[in-house]
C-alpha positions as CSV (number, residue, x, y, z in Angstrom):
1,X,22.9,-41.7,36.1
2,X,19.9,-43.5,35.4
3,X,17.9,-41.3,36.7
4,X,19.3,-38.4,34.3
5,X,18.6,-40.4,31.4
6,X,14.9,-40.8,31.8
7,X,14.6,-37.1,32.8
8,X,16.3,-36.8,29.2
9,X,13.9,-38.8,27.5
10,X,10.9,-37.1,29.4
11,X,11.9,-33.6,28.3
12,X,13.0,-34.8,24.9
13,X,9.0,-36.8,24.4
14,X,7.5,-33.2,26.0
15,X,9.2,-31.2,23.0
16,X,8.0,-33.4,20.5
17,X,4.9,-32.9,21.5
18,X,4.7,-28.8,22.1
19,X,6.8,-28.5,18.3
20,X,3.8,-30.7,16.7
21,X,1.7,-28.6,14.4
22,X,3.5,-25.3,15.4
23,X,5.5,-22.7,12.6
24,X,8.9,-23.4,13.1
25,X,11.7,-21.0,13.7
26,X,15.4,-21.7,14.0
27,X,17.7,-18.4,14.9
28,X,18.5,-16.4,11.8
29,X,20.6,-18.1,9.7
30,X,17.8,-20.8,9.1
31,X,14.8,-20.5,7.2
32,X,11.4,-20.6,8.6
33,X,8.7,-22.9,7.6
34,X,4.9,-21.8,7.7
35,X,2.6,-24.5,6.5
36,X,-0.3,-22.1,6.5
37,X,0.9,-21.0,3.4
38,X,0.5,-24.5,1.4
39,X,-2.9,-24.7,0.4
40,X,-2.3,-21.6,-1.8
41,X,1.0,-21.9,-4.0
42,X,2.0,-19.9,-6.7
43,X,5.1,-22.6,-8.0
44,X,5.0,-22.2,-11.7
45,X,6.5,-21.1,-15.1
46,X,5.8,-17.4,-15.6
47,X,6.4,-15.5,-19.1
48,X,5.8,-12.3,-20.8
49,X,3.1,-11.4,-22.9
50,X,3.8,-12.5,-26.3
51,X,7.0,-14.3,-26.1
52,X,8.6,-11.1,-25.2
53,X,10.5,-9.8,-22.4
54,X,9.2,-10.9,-18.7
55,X,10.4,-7.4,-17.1
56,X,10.4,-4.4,-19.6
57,X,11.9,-1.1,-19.7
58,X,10.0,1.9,-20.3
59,X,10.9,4.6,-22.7
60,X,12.1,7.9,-21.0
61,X,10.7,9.8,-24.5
62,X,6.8,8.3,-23.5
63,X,7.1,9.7,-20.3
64,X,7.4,6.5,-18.4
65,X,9.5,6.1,-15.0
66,X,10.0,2.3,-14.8
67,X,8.1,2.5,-11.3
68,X,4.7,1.3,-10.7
69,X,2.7,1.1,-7.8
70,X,0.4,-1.7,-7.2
71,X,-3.7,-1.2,-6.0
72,X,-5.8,-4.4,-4.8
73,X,-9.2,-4.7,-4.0
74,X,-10.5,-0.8,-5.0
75,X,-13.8,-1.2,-4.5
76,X,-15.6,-0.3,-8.0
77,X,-19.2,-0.8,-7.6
78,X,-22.2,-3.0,-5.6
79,X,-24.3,-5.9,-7.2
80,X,-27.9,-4.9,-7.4
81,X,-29.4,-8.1,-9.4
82,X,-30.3,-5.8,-11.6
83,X,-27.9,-3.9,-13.8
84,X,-25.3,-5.8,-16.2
85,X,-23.2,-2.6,-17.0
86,X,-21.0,-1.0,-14.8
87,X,-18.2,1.9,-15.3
88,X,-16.9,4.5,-13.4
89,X,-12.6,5.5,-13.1
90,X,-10.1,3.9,-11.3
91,X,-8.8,6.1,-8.6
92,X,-5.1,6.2,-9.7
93,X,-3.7,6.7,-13.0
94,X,-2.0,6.6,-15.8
95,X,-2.7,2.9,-15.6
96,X,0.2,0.4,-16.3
97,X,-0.7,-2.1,-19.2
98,X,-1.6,-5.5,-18.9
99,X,-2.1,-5.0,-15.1
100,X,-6.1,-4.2,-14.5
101,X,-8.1,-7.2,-13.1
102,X,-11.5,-6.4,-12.7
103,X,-13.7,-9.6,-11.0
104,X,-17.2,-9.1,-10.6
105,X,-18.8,-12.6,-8.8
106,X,-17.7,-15.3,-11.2
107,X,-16.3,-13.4,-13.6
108,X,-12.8,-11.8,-14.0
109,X,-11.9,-10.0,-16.6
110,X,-8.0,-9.0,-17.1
111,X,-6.2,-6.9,-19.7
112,X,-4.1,-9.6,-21.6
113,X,-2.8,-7.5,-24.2
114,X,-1.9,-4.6,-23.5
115,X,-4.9,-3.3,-25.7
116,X,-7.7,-2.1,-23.5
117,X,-9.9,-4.5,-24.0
118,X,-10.8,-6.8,-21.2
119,X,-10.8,-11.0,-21.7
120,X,-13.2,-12.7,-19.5
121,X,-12.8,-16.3,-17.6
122,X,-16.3,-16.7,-18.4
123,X,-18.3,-16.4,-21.7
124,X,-20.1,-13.3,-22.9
125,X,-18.4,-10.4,-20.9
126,X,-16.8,-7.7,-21.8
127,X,-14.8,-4.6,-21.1
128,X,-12.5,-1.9,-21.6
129,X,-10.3,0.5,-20.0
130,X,-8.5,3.9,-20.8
131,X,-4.8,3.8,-19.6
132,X,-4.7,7.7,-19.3
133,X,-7.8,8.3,-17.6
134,X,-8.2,5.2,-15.7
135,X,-12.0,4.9,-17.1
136,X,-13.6,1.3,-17.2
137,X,-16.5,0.0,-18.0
138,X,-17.9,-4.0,-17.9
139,X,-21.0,-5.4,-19.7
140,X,-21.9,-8.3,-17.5
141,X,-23.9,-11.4,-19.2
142,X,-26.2,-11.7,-15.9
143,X,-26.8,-9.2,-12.9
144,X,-24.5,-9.6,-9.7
145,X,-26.4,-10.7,-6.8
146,X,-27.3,-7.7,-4.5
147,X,-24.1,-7.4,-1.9
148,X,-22.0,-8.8,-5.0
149,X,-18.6,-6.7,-4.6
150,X,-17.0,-5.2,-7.6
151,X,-13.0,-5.0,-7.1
152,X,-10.2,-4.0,-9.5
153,X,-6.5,-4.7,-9.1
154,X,-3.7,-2.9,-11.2
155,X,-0.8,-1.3,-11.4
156,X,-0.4,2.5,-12.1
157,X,2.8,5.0,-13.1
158,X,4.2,7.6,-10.6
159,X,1.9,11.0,-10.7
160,X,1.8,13.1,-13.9
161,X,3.6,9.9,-16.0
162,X,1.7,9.0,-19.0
163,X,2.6,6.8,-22.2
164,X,2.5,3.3,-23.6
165,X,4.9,0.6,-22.8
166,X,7.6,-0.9,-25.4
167,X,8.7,-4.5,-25.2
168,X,12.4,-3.3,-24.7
169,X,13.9,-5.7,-22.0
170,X,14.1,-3.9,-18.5
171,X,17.5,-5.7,-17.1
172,X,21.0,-5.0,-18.0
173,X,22.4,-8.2,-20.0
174,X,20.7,-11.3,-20.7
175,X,17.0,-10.3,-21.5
176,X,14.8,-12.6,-18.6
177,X,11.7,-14.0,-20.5
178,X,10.6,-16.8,-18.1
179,X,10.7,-17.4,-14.3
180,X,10.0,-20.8,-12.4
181,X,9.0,-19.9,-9.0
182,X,9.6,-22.4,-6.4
183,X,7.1,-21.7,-3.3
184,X,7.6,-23.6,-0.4
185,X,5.7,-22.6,2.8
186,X,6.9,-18.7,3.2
187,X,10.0,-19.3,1.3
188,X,10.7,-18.4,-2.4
189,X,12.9,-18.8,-4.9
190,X,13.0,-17.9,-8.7
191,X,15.1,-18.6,-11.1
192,X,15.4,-17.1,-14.5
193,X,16.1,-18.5,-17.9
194,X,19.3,-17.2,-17.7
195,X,20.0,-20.0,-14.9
196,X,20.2,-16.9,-11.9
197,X,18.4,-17.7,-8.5
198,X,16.6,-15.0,-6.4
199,X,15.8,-16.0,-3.1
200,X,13.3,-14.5,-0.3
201,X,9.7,-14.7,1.2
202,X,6.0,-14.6,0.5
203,X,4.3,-11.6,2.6
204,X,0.4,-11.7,3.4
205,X,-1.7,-13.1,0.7
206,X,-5.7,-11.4,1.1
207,X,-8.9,-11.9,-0.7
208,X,-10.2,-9.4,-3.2
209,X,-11.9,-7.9,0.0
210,X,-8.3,-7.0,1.5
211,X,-8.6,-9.9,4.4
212,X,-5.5,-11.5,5.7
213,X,-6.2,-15.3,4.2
214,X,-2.5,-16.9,5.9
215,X,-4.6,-16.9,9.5
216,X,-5.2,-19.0,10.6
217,X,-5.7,-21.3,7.8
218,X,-6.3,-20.2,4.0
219,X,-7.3,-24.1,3.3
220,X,-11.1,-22.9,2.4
221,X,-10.4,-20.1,0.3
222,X,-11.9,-19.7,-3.2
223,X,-11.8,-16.5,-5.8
224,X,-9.2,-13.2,-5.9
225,X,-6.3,-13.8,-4.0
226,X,-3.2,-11.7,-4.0
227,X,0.2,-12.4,-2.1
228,X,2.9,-9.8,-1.8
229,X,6.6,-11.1,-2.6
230,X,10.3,-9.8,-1.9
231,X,13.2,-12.0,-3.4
232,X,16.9,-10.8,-3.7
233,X,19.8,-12.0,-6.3
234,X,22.7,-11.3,-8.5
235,X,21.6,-11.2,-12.2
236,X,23.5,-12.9,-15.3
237,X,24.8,-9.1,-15.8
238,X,26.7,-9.1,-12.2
239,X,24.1,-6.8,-10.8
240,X,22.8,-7.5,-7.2
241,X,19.1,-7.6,-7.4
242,X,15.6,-6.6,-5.9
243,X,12.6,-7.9,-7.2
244,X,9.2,-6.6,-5.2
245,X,5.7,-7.1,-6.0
246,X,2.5,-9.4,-5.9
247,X,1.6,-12.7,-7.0
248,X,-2.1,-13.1,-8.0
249,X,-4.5,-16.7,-9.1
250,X,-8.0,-17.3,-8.9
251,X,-8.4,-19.9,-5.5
252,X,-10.4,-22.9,-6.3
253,X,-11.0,-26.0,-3.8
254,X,-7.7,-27.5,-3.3
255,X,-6.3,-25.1,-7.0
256,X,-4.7,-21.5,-7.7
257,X,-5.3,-21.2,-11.5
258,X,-4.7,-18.2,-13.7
259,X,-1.6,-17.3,-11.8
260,X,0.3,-13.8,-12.4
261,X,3.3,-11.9,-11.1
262,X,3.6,-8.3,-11.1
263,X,6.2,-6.1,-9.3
264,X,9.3,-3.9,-9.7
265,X,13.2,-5.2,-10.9
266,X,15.5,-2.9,-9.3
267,X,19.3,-3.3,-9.8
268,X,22.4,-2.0,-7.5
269,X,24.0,0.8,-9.9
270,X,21.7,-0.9,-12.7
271,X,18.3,-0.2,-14.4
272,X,15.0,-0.7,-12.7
273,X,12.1,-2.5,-14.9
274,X,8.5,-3.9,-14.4
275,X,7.8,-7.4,-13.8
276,X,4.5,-8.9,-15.6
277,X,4.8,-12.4,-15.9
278,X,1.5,-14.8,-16.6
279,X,1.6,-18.7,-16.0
280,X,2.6,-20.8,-18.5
């Protein structure tokens, strides 16, 4: 009997060893833990633009559809340490508001408003873009170093859809103007200001270049990064929910500033909106 127990204690000490440091997995009905996912978290308050609604409908008379697909990392243009002024078209229109995030080195510059105008992070540049045409242009303060990438990511309407957006709320019931997103490892929840939880996981998260950043560690990261999202619910109206889409922050050493959520509200037998949310 003795005997048996050490054997016990032996195999019980070798597990705790081989589990140390590992991702851990427990059958289905558990949730996984990843703790390469840590170092870049994207908990916070999210809103919409102005105080209004955080997922919007979009009127059938404009021409809209209420789906969007999203584009990350389209490669724009190439540093040369010598011009300041770049334009050219995005490769997918029409282009959905208040999604276009063009970074160029230290700079980013994002469509806030809704306007066409492009705010920088850093003082001095500028830039614009038509929705309809998907043509952009930047006016950079100093040059990009020479193999400086220029990358855009936005959102952009099913072929042959143009229009603007309204501000008319894109869920049935309860308008949703604020999430707080609870990351923790590979496991999300949100929960609206209507007091509804939607639960589910992070996907990849990549670099404004499009490389995988979760392996093996994304600890050293800084700049663009970009993580895909799928979370499920049942909204204040009754309606079982899908939300899909991508969070997006600047990656500093040890941060994640300027965080934003993008993606597509789709209800069972309900209406399907667009997500843009920016952090509080």
């Amino acid at each position: 009997m003795k005997r048996y127990a050490v054997m016990l204690l032996v195999a019980l000490g070798l597990s705790s060893v081989l589990m140390t440091g590992c991702e851990w997995t427990a059958g289905n009905s558990v949730d996984s833990w990843n703790s390469r996912y840590n170092s870049l978290n994207f908990s916070a308050v999210y809103v919409g633009a102005a105080n209004g609604p955080l997922i919007t409908a979009y009127s059938a008379d404009a021409g809209y559809s209420g789906f969007t697909n999203q584009v990350f990392g389209e490669v724009l243009a190439a540093g040369d340490s010598v011009r300041k002024v770049f334009s050219g078209n995005l490769q997918h229109t029409p282009i959905s508001t208040k999604t276009l995030m063009i970074s160029a080195g230290t700079y980013i510059l994002m469509d806030n408003d809704g306007s066409g105008l492009l705010d920088s992070n850093l003082a001095n540049a500028t830039g614009r873009v038509v929705y309809a045409t998907g043509s952009w242009e930047v006016t950079l303060p100093t040059a990009p170093a020479v193999g400086t990438t220029i990358t855009a990511n936005y959102s952009y309407y099913a072929a042959g859809l143009s229009g603007r957006t309204n501000t008319v709320s894109g869920v049935s019931g309860a308008t949703i103007y604020n999430f707080t997103v609870q990351q923790e490892g590979e496991n999300l929840t949100i929960i609206d200001n209507n007091g509804r939880n939607y639960t589910g996981k992070m996907g990849s998260i990549r670099t404004a270049g499009g490389g995988d950043v979760t392996a093996p560690d994304s600890a050293g990261v800084t700049g663009e990064v970009m993580a895909q999202f799928e979370v499920h619910g049942v909204s204040a109206a009754g309606y079982e929910v899908t939300m899909v889409g991508n969070f997006s922050g600047t990656a500093g050493t040890g941060t994640l500033t300027t965080r934003r959520m993008i993606g597509t509200w789709t209800e069972t037998g309900g209406v399907t909106g667009n997500i843009y949310g920016a952090e509080q």
